[in-house]
BAFI-3210 file (N, C-alpha, C; in Angstrom, 3 decimals, decimal comma, padded with zeros to 6 digits):
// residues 158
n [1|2|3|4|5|6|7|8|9|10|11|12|13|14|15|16|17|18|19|20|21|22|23|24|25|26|27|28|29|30|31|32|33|34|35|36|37|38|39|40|41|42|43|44|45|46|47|48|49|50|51|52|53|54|55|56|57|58|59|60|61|62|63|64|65|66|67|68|69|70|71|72|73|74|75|76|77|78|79|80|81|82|83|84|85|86|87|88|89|90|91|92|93|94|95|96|97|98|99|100|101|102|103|104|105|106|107|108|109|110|111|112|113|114|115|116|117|118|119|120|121|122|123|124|125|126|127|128|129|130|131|132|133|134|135|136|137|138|139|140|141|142|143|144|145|146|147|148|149|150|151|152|153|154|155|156|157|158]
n.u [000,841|000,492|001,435|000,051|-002,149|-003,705|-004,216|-005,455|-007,908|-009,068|-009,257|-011,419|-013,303|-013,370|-014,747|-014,278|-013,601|-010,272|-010,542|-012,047|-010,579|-008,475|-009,853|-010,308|-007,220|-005,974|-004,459|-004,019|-006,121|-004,151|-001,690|-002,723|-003,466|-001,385|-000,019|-001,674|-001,348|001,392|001,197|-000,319|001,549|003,798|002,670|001,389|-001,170|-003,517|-005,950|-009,588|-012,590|-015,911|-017,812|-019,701|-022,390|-023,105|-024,267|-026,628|-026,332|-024,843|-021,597|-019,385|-016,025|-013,599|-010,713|-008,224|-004,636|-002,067|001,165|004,206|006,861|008,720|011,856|013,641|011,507|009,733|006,382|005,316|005,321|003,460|001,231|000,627|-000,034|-002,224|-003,710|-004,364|-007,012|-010,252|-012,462|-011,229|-010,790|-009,320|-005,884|-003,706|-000,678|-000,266|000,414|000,859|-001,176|-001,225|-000,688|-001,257|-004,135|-006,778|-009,484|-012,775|-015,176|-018,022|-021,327|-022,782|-022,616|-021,990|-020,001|-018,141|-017,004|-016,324|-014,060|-012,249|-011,722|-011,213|-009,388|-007,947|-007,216|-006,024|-003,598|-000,233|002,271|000,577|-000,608|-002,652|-006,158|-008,194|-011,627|-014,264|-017,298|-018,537|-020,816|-022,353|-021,948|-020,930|-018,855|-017,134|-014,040|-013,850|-016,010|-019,743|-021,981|-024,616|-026,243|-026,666|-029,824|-032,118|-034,339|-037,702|-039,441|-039,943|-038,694|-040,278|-040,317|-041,507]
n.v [-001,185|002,118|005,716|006,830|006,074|005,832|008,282|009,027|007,433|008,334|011,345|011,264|009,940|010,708|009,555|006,566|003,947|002,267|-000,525|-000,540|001,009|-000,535|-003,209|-002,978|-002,284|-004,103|-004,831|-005,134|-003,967|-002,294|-002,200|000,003|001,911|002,647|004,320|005,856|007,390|007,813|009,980|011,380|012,615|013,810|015,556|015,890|014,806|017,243|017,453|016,636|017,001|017,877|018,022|021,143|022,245|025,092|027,199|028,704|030,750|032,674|034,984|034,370|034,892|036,056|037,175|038,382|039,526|042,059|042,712|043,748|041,983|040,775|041,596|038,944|037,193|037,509|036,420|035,087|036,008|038,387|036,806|034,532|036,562|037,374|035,266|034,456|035,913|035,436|035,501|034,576|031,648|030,204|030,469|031,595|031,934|032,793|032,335|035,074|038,001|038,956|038,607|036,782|034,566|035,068|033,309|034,269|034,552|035,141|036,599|038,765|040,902|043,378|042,714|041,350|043,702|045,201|043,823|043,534|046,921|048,183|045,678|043,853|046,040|047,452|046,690|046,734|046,452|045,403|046,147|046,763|045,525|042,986|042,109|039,283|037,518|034,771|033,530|030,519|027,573|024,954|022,464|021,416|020,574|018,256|017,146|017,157|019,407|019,345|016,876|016,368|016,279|013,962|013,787|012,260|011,864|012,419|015,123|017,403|019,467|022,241]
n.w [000,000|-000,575|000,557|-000,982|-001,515|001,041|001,653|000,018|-000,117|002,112|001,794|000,150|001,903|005,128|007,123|007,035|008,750|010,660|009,868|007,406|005,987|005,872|004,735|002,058|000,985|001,260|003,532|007,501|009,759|011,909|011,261|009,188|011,224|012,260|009,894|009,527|012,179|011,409|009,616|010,273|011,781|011,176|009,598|007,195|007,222|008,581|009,994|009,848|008,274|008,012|004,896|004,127|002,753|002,312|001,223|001,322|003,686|005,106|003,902|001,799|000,490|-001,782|-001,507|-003,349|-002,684|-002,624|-001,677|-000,017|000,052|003,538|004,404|005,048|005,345|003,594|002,285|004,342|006,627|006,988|006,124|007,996|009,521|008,399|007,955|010,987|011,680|012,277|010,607|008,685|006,135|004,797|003,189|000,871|-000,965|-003,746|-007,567|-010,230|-010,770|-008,181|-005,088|-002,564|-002,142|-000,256|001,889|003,181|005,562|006,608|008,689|007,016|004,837|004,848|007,143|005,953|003,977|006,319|007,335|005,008|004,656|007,657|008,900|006,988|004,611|005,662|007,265|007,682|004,535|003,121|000,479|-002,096|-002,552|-004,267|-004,379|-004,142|-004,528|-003,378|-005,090|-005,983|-004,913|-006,950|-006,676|-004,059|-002,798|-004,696|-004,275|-005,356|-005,800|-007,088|-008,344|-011,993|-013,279|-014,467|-016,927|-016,831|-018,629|-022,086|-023,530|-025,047|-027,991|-029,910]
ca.u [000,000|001,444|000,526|-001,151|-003,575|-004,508|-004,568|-006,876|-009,284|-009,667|-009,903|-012,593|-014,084|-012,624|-014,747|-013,303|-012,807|-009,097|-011,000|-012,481|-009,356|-007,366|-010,127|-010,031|-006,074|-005,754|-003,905|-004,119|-006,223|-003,395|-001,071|-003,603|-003,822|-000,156|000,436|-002,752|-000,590|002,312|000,911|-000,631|002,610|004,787|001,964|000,825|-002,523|-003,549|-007,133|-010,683|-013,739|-017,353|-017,778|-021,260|-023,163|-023,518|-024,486|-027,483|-026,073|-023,403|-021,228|-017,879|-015,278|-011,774|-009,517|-006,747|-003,808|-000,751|001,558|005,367|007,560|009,539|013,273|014,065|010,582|009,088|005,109|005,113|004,926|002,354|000,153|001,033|-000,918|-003,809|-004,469|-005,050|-008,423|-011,278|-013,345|-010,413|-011,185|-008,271|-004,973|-003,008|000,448|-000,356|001,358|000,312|-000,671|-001,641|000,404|-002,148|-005,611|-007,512|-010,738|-013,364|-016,937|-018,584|-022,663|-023,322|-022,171|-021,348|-019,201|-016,854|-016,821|-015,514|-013,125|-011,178|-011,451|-010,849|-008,755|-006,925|-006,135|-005,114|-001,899|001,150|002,602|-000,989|-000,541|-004,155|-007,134|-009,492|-012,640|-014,610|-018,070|-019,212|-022,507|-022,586|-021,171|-020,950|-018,275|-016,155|-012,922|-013,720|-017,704|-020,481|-023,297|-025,931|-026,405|-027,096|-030,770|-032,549|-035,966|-038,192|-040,159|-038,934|-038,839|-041,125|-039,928|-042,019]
ca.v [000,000|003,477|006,515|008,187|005,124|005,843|009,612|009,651|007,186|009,517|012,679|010,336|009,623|010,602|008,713|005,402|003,575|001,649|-001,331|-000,565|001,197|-002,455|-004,259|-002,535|-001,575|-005,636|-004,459|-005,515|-002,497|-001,876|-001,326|001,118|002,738|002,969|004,513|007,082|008,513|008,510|010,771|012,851|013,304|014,553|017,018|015,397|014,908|017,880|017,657|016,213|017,759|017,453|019,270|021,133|022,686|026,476|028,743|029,784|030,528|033,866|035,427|033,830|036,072|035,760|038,311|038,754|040,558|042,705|043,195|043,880|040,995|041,514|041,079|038,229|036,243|036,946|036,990|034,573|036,600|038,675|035,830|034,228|037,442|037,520|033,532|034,168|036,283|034,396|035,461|033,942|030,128|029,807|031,213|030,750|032,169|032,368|033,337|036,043|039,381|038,954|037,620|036,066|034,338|034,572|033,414|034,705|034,082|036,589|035,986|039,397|041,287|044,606|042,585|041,175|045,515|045,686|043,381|044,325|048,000|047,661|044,786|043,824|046,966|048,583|046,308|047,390|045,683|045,636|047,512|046,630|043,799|042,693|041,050|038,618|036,691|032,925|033,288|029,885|026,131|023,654|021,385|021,714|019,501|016,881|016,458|017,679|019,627|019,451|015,824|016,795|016,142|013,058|013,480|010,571|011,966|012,737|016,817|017,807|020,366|022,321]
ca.w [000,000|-000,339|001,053|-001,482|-001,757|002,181|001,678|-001,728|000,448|003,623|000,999|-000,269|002,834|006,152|007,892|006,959|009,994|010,038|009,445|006,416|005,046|005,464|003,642|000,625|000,326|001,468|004,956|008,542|010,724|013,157|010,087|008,717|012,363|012,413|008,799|009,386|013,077|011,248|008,525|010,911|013,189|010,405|009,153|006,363|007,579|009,216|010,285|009,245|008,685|007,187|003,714|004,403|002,084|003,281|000,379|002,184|004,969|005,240|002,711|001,203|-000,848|-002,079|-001,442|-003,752|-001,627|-002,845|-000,901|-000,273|000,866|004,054|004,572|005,744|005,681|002,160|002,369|005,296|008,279|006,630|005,571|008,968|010,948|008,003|008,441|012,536|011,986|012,307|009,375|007,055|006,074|003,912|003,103|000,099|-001,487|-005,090|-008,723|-010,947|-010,433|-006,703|-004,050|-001,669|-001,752|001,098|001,844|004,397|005,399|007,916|008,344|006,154|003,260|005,410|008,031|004,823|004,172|007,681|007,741|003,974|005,225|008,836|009,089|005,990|003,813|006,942|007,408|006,847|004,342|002,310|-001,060|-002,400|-002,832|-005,115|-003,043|-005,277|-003,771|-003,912|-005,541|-005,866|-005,085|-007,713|-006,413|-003,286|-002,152|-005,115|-004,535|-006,473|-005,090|-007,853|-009,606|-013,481|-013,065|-015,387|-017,267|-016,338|-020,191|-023,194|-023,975|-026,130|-028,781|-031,197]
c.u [000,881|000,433|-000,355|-002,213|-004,858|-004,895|-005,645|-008,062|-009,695|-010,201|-011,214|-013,711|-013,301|-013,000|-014,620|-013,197|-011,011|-009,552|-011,609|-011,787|-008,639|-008,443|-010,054|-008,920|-005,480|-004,683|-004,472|-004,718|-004,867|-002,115|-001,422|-003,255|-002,343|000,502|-000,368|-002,046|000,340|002,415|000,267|000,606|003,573|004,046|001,905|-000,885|-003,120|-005,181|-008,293|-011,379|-014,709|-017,507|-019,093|-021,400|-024,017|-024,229|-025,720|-027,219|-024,397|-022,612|-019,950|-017,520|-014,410|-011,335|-008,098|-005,840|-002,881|-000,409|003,058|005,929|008,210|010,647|013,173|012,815|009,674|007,479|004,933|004,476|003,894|001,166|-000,435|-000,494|-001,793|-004,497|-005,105|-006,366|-009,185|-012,089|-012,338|-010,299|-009,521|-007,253|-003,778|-001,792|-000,060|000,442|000,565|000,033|-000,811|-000,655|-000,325|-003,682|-006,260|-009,137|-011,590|-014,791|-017,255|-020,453|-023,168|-022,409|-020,835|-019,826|-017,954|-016,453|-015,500|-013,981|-012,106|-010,936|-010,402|-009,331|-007,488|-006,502|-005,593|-003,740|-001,162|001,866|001,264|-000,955|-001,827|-004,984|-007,770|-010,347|-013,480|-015,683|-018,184|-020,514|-023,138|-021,825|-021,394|-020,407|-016,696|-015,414|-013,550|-015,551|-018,478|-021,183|-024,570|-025,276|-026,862|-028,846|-031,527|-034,082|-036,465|-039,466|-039,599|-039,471|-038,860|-040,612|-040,686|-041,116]
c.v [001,240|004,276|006,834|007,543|005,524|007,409|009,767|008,947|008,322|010,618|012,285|010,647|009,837|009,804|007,230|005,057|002,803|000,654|-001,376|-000,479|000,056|-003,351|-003,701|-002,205|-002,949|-005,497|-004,947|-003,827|-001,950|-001,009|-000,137|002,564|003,645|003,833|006,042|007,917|008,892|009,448|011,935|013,672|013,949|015,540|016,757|015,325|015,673|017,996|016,590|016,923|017,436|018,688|019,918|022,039|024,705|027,812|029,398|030,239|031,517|033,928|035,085|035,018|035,178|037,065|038,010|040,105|040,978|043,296|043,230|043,072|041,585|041,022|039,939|036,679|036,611|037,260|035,758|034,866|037,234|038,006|034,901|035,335|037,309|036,013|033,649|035,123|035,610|034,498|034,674|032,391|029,675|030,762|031,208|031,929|031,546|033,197|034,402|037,187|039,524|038,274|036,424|036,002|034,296|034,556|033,589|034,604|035,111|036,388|037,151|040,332|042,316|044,214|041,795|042,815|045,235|045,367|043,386|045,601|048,245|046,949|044,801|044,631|047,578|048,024|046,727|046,195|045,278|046,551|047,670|045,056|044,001|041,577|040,588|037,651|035,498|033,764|031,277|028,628|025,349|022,607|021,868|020,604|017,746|016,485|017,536|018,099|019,754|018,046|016,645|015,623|015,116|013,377|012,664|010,831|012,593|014,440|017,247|019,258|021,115|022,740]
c.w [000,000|000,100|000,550|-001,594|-000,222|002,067|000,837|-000,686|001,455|003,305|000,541|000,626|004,289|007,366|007,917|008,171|009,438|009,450|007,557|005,246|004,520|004,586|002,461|000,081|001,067|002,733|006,263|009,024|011,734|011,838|009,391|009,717|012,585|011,703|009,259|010,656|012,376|010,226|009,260|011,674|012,075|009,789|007,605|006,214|008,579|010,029|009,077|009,376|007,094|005,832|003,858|003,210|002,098|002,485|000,130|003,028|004,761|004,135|002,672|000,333|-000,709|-002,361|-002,342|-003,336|-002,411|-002,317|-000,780|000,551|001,814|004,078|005,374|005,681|004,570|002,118|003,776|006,763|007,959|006,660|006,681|009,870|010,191|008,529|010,163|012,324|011,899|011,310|008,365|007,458|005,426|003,124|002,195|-000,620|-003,087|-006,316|-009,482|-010,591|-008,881|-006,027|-002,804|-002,125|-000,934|000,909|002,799|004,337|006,727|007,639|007,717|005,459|004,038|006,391|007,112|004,873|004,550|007,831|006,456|004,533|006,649|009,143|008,176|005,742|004,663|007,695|007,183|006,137|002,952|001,185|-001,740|-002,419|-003,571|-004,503|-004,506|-004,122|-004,397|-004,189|-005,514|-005,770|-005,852|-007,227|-005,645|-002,815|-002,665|-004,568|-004,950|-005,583|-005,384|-008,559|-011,006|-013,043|-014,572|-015,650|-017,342|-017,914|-020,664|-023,196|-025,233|-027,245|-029,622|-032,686]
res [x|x|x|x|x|x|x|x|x|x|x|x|x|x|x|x|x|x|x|x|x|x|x|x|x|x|x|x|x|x|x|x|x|x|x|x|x|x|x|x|x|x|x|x|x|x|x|x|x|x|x|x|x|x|x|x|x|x|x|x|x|x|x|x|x|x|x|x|x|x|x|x|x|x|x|x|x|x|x|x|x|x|x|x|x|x|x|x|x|x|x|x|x|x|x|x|x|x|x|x|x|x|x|x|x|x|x|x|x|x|x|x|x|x|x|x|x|x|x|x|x|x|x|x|x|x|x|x|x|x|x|x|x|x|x|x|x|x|x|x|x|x|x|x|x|x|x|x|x|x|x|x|x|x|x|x|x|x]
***
């Protein structure tokens, strides 16, 4: 078995027990149990969690950041203090014209505002953003959130 066979299942399904993992990747559970700590202890496997469905439910953006590296630590330390606010879900170092993705959810429109105004552009270190909303989910972390829908009669045309 290799890792990436136990990692793609868990991305799959995290709730997998070990048991289940070893019958299908033809393994002993304890071997499983053993492989899945030692993927978490080196920081490989950093967490689980339930994919939910939220896009009734409070306002997502993406922040694209520009900003000026610092001596010594690059966009790290920066990206480092934006990742600890609590409205930001996700925090990413990306190429092209932006330097950072971040993403943030806040339960209304005004309290995103707050927290680009407020919060973000007011860093030092912050040169500008471009904020960008979810309108809608199609398909998050590899699952679908709309089946393509089947006509149970044929569609009539004139």
């Amino acid at each position: 078995m290799t890792q990436d066979a136990l990692l793609k299942l868990l991305e799959t399904d995290a709730r997998l027990s070990d048991e289940q993992i070893a019958t299908r990747l033809g393994m002993k559970p304890t071997e499983v149990a053993s492989r899945r700590a030692a993927l978490e202890a080196e920081g490989r496997i950093v967490g689980y969690q339930a994919i939910v469905n939220d896009d009734a439910e409070g306002v997502s953006a993406f922040i694209e950041v520009r900003c000026t590296p610092e001596r010594g630590g690059g966009f790290n330390r920066l990206a480092a203090r934006i990742a600890r606010f609590p409205e930001v879900r996700n925090c990413y170092l990306i190429s092209g014209g932006y330097d950072l993705l971040v993403m943030v959810e806040a339960p209304t429109l005004p309290e995103v505002a707050r927290f680009v105004s407020e919060k973000l552009s007011s860093m030092e270190g912050v040169l500008s953003t471009a904020t960008h909303f979810r309108l809608k989910t199609y398909k998050n972390n590899g699952l679908l959130f709309e089946e393509e829908k089947t006509h149970e009669r044929l569609v009539v045309v004139p």
